[in-house]
C-alpha positions as CSV (number, residue, x, y, z in Angstrom):
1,X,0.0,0.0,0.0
2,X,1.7,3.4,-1.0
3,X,0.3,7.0,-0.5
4,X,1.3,10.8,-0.4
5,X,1.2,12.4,2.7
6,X,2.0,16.1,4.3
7,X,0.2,16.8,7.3
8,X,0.3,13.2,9.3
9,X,3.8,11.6,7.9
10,X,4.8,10.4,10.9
11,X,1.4,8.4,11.8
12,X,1.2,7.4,8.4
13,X,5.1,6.2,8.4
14,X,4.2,4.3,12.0
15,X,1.2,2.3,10.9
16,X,2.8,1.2,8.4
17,X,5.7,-0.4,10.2
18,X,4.0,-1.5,12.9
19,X,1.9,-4.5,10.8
20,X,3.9,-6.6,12.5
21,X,3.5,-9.4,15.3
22,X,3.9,-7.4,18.1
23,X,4.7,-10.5,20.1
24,X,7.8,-10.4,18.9
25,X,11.1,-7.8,19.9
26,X,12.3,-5.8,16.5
27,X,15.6,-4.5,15.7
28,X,14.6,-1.0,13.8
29,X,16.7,-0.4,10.8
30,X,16.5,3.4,9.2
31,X,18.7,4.4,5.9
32,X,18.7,8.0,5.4
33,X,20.8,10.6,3.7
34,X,19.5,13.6,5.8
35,X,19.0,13.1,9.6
36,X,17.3,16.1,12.4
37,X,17.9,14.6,16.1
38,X,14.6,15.7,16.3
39,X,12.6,13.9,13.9
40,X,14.5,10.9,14.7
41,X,14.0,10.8,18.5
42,X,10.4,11.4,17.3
43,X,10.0,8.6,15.5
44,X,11.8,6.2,17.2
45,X,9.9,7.1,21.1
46,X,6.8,6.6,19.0
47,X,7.6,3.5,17.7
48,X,8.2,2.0,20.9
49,X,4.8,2.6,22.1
50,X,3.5,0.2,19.8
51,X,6.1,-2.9,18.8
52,X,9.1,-3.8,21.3
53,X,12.4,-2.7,20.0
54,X,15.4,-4.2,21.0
55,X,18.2,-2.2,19.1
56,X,17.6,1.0,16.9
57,X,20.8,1.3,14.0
58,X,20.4,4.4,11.4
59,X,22.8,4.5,8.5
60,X,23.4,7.9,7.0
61,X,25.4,9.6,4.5
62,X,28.9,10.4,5.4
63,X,29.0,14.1,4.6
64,X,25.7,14.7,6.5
65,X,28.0,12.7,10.0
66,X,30.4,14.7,9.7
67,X,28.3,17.8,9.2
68,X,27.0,16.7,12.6
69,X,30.0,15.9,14.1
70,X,31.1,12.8,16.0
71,X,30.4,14.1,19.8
72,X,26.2,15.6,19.0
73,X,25.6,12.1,17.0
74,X,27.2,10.1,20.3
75,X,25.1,11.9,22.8
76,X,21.9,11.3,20.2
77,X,22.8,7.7,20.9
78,X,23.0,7.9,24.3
79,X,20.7,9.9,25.3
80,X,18.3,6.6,24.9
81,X,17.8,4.2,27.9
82,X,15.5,1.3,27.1
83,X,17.6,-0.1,24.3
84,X,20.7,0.9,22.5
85,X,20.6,3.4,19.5
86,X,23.8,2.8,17.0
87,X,24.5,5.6,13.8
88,X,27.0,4.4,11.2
89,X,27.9,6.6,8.5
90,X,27.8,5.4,4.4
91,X,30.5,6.0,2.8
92,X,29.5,6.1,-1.6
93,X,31.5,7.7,-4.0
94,X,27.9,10.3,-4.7
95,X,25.0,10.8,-2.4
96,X,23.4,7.6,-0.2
97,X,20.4,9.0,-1.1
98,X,18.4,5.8,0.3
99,X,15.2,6.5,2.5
100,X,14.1,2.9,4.4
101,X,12.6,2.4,8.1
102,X,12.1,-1.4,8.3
103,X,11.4,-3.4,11.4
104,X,12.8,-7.2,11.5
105,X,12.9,-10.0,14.1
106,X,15.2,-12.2,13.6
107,X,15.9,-16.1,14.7
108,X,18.8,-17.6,15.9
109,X,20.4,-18.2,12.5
110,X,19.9,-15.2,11.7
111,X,16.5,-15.6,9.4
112,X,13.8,-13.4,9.5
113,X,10.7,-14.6,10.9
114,X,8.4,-11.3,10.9
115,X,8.9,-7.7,9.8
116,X,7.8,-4.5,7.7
117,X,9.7,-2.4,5.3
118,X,8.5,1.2,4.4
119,X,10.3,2.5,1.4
120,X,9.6,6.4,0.5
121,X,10.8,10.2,-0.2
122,X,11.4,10.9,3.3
123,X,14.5,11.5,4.5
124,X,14.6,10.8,8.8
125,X,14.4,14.7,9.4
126,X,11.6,17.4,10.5
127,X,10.6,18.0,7.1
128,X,11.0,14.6,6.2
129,X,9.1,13.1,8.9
130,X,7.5,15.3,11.8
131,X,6.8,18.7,10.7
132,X,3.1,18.9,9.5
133,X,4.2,21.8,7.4
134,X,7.1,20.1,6.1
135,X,7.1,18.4,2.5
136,X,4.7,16.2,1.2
137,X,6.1,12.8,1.0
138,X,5.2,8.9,-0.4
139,X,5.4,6.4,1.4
140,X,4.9,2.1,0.5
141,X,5.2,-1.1,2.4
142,X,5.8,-4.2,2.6
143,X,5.1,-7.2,5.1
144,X,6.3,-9.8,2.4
145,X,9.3,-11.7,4.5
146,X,11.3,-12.4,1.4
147,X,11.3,-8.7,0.3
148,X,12.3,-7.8,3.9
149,X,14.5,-9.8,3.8
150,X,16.2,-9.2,0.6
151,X,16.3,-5.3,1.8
152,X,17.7,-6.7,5.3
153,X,20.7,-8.5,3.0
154,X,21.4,-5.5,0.9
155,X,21.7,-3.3,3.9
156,X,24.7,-5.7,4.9
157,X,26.3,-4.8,2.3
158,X,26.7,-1.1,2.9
159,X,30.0,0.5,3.6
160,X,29.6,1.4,7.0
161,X,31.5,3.2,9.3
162,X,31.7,3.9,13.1
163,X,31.7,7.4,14.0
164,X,34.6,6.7,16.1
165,X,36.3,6.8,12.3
166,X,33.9,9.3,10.2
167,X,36.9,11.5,10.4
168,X,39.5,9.1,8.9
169,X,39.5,8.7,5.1
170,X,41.8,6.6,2.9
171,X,43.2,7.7,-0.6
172,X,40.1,6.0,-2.9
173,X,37.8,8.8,-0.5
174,X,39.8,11.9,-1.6
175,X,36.6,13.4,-3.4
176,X,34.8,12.5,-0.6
177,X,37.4,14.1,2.0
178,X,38.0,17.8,0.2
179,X,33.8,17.9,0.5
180,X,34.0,16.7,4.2
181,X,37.0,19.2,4.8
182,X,35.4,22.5,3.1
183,X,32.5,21.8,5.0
184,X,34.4,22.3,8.2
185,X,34.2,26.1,7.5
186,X,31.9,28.9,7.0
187,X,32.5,31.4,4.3
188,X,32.2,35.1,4.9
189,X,31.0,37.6,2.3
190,X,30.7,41.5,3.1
191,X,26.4,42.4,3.7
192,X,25.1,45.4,4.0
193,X,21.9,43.5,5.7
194,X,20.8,45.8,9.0
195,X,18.8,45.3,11.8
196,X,16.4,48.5,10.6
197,X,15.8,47.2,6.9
198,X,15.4,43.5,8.6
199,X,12.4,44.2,11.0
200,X,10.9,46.9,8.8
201,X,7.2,46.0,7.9
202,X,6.7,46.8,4.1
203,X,3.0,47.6,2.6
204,X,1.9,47.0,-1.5
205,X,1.0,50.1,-2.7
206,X,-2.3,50.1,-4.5
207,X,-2.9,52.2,-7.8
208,X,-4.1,55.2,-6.1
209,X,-0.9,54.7,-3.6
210,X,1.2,54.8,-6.2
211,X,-0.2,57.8,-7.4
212,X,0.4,59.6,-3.7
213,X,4.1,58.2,-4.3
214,X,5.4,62.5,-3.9
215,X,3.1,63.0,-1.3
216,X,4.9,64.6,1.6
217,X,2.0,62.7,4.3
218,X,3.7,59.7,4.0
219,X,7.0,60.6,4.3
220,X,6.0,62.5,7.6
221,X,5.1,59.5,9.2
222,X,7.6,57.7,8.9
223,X,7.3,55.8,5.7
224,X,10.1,55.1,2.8
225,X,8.9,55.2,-0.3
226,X,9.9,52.9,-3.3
227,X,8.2,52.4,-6.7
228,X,5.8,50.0,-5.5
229,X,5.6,49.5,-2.0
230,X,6.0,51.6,1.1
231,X,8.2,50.8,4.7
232,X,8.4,51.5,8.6
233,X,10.8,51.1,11.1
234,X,8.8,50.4,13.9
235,X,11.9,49.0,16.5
236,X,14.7,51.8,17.4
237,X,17.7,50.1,17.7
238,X,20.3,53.1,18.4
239,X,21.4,52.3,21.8
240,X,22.3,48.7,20.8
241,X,24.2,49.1,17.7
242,X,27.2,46.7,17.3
243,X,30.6,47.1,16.8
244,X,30.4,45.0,13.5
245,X,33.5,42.8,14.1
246,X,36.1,45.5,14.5
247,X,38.9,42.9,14.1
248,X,37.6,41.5,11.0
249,X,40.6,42.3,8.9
250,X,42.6,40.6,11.6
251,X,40.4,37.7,12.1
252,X,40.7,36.8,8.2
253,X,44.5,37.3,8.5
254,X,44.5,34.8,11.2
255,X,42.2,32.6,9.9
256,X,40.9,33.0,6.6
257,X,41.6,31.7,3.3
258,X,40.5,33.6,0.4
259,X,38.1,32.4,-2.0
260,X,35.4,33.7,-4.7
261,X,32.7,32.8,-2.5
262,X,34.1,34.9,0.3
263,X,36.8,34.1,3.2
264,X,36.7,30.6,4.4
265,X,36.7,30.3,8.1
266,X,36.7,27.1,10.0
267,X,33.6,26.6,12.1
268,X,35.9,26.1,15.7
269,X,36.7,29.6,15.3
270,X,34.0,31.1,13.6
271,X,31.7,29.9,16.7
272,X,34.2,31.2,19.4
273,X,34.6,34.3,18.2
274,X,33.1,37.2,20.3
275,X,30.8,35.1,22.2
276,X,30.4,37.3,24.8
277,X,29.9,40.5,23.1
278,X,27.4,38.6,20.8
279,X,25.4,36.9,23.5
280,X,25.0,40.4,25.0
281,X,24.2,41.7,21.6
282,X,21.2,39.2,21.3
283,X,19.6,39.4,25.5
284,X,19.6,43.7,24.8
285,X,18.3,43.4,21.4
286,X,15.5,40.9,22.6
287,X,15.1,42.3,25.5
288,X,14.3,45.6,24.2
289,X,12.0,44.0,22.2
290,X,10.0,42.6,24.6
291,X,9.4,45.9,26.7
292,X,8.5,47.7,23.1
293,X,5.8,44.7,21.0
294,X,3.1,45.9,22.6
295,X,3.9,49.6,21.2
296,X,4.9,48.2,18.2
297,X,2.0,46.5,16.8
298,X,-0.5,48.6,17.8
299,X,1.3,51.0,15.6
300,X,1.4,48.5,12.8
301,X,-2.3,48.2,13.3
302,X,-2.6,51.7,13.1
303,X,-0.9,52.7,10.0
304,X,-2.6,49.8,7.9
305,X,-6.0,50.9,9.2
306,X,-5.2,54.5,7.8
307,X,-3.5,53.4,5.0
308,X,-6.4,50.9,3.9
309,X,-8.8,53.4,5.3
310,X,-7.3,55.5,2.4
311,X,-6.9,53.6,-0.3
312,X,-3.4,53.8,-0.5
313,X,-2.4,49.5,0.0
314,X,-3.9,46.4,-1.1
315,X,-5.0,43.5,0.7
316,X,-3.1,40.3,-0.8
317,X,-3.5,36.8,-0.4
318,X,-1.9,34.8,2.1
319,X,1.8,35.0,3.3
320,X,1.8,38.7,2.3
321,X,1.7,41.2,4.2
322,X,-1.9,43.6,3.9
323,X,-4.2,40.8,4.2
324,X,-5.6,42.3,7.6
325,X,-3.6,43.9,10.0
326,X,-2.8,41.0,12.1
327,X,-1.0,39.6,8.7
328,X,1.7,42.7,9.0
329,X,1.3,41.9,12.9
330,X,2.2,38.2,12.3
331,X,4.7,38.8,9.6
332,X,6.6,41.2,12.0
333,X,6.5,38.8,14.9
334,X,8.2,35.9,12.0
335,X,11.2,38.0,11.4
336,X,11.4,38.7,15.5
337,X,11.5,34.5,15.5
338,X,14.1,33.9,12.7
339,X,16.0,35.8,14.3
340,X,15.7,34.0,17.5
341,X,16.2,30.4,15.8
342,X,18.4,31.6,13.3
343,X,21.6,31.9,14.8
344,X,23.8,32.7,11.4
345,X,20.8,35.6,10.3
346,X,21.6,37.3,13.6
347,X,24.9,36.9,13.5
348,X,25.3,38.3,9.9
349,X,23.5,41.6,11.0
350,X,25.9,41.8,14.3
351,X,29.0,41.2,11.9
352,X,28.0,42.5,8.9
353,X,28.9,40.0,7.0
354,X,26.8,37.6,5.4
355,X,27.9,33.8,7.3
356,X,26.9,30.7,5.6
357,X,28.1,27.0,5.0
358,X,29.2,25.3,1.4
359,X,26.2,26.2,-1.1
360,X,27.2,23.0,-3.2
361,X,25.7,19.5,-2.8
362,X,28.2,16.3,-2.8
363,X,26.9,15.8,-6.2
364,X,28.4,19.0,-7.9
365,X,31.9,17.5,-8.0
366,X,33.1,20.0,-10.9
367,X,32.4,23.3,-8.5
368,X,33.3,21.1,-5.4
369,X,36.8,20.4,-7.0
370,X,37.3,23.7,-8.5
371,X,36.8,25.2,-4.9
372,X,39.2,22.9,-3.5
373,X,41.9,23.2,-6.3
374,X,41.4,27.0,-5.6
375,X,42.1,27.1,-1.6
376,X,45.2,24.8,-2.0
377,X,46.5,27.2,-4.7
378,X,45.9,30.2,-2.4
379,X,47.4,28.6,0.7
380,X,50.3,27.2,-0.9
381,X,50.8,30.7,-2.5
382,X,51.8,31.8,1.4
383,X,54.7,32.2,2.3
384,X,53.4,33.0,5.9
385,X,50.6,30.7,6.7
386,X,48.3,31.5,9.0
387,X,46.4,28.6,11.9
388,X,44.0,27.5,9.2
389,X,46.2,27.3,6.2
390,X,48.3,25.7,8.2
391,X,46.0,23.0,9.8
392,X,43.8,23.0,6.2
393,X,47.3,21.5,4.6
394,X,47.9,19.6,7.3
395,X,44.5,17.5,7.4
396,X,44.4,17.1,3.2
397,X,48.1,15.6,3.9
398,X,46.7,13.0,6.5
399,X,43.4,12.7,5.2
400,X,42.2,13.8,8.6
401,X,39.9,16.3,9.9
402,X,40.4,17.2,12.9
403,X,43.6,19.3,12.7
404,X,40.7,21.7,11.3
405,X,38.4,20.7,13.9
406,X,40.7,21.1,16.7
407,X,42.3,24.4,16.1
408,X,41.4,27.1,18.3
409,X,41.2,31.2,18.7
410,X,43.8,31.6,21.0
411,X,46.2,29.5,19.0
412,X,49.2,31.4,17.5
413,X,48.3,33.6,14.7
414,X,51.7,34.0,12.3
């Protein structure tokens, strides 16, 4: 039986599985290329309320463990009590792009004597599996022993490894290190992005707005005016204005390498810099916050009313912002929590600089080497490396990351 599903994935994925004899203890078996804690602890805890597992194992692609990192996958693992929970990594020359949960119980030679497979889209994440807003998936199963079976065999097969080695490659995995070892780093690229133009609310101008485009009204309160739309600041930020990375010239210096997409930056340093100064950045600027919504929206509701009251906006369809006052309300109050769970969008408008990981997939080997070949060149150019050159040469020579992964921003910066 197959489907498509959005809204109840995870129920859907469950009672699937769970057409099992639930007599019997199950080992749970999940491939995935993509993996969110989250979904996965969903998942799982809700399984177990329905069929007794014994052991839980989820394969997933290499690139996404290391992405992750050894130490959050191991305390995943153990953060489980009632049965053990193991994560291997696949190592493929592309993408393990496989998406399987499968229960099985086996006998003592090792047959299996009852089990489900689900095969679908969904990869074991919060889109995948547990958001009801996430993507709409497909889903099909299986109950038929041989199939399970033939699945269970296959999975044997797969080159697994421990996340005790996820950080070790050998020569044949070169392609497969250089994508592992950019992604240790962030790259930096100069943004103009500012905590003003971020939380202003923006209003479509209607016909008749447009035509009031020179009238001085708007403009006296409050409101930029562009060709087809009109803006607010409704949040005054002056008194917490940052200091924008003052050492940024010096942090590159120590730590950069230069490339077209920006300055690479490992991720060890990038999240230890100015930790302090940023942490107290983010409590005033949410504080302040707090003590002003209140204000805020009822001025948002104020200005559409007049402005709709006028003539001068239209009211759009869903998502936008002049369906109804509460939509400008709403869509304000989104940006406020992006910023809260989007750690690298507030810390690009604190550095000025826009922060953000590898924008190529494992797949795109030509811009993947091309990127590579181009670091090495610039590094090898120096006759003065600095920590990262340094440690960036050092782990392509070893095949090794963690001479990237362990450097830190108080090591010596020649």
């Amino acid at each position: 039986m197959g489907n498509h599903v959005r809204g109840n994935k995870k129920s859907n994925l469950i009672d699937m599985l769970i057409k099992v004899d639930k007599r019997r203890h199950y080992k749970l078996y999940i491939n995935t290329c993509y993996f969110t804690p989250n979904a996965a602890k969903s998942i799982i805890m809700s399984l177990k309320d329905d069929v007794s597992i014994e052991e839980v194992y989820i394969n997933i692609d290499r690139r996404e463990a290391i992405k992750w990192g050894k130490n959050a996958l191991e305390a995943f693992c153990q953060s489980f009590r009632l049965f053990p929970v193991y994560i291997n990594a696949v190592e493929t020359p592309a993408l393990f792009h496989s998406k399987t949960y499968s229960l099985v119980n086996l006998d003592e030679d090792n047959y299996i004597i009852s089990g489900s497979l689900v095969i679908g889209s969904a990869n074991l994440t919060d889109m995948g599996v547990s958001l009801r807003s996430g993507n709409i998936e497909s889903f099909i199963d299986t109950q038929d022993l041989e199939v399970v079976a033939d699945h269970y065999n296959q999975m044997q097969k797969l080159n697994l490894i421990d996340l005790d080695s996820i950080n070790d490659f050998s020569k044949s995995e070169e392609y497969s290190f250089k994508y592992a070892l950019i992604n240790e780093g962030y790259f930096y690229h100069k943004w103009s992005d500012n905590l003003g133009q971020y939380l202003a609310v923006r209003f479509k101008l209607s016909e008749e707005g447009k035509k009031q485009t020179k009238n001085e009204t708007l403009e006296g309160i409050g409101f930029k005016i562009d060709t087809a739309t009109i803006s607010k600041q409704y949040f005054s930020f002056n008194d917490i204005v940052p200091r924008h990375l003052e050492n940024t010239s010096n942090l590159f210096r120590d730590y950069g390498i230069e490339t077209h997409l920006g300055y690479w930056i490992p991720k060890c340093i990038s999240n230890s810099i100015d930790v302090d100064e940023f942490e107290q950045f983010s409590e005033k600027l949410f504080g302040k916050l707090e003590s002003e919504i209140v204000n805020i929206k009822n001025q948002i509701t104020s200005d559409f009313n007049f402005l709709l009251n006028k003539g001068l906006i239209e009211v759009i369809e869903d998502n936008e912002i002049n369906e109804s006052s509460n939509i400008a309300v709403s869509n304000f109050d989104k940006k406020v929590e992006n910023l809260k769970t989007n750690p690298l969008k507030l810390k690009r408008i604190f550095s000025k600089y826009d922060i953000f990981e590898l924008p190529y997939e494992i797949t795109d080997k030509e811009n993947i080497e091309e990127l590579f070949a181009e670091m090495l060149v610039v590094v090898e150019s120096k006759s003065r490396k600095n920590s990262s050159s340094r440690a960036f040469v050092t782990s392509y020579e070893k095949l090794n990351l963690e001479p990237v992964q362990q450097l830190n921003y108080s090591q010596s910066k020649e």
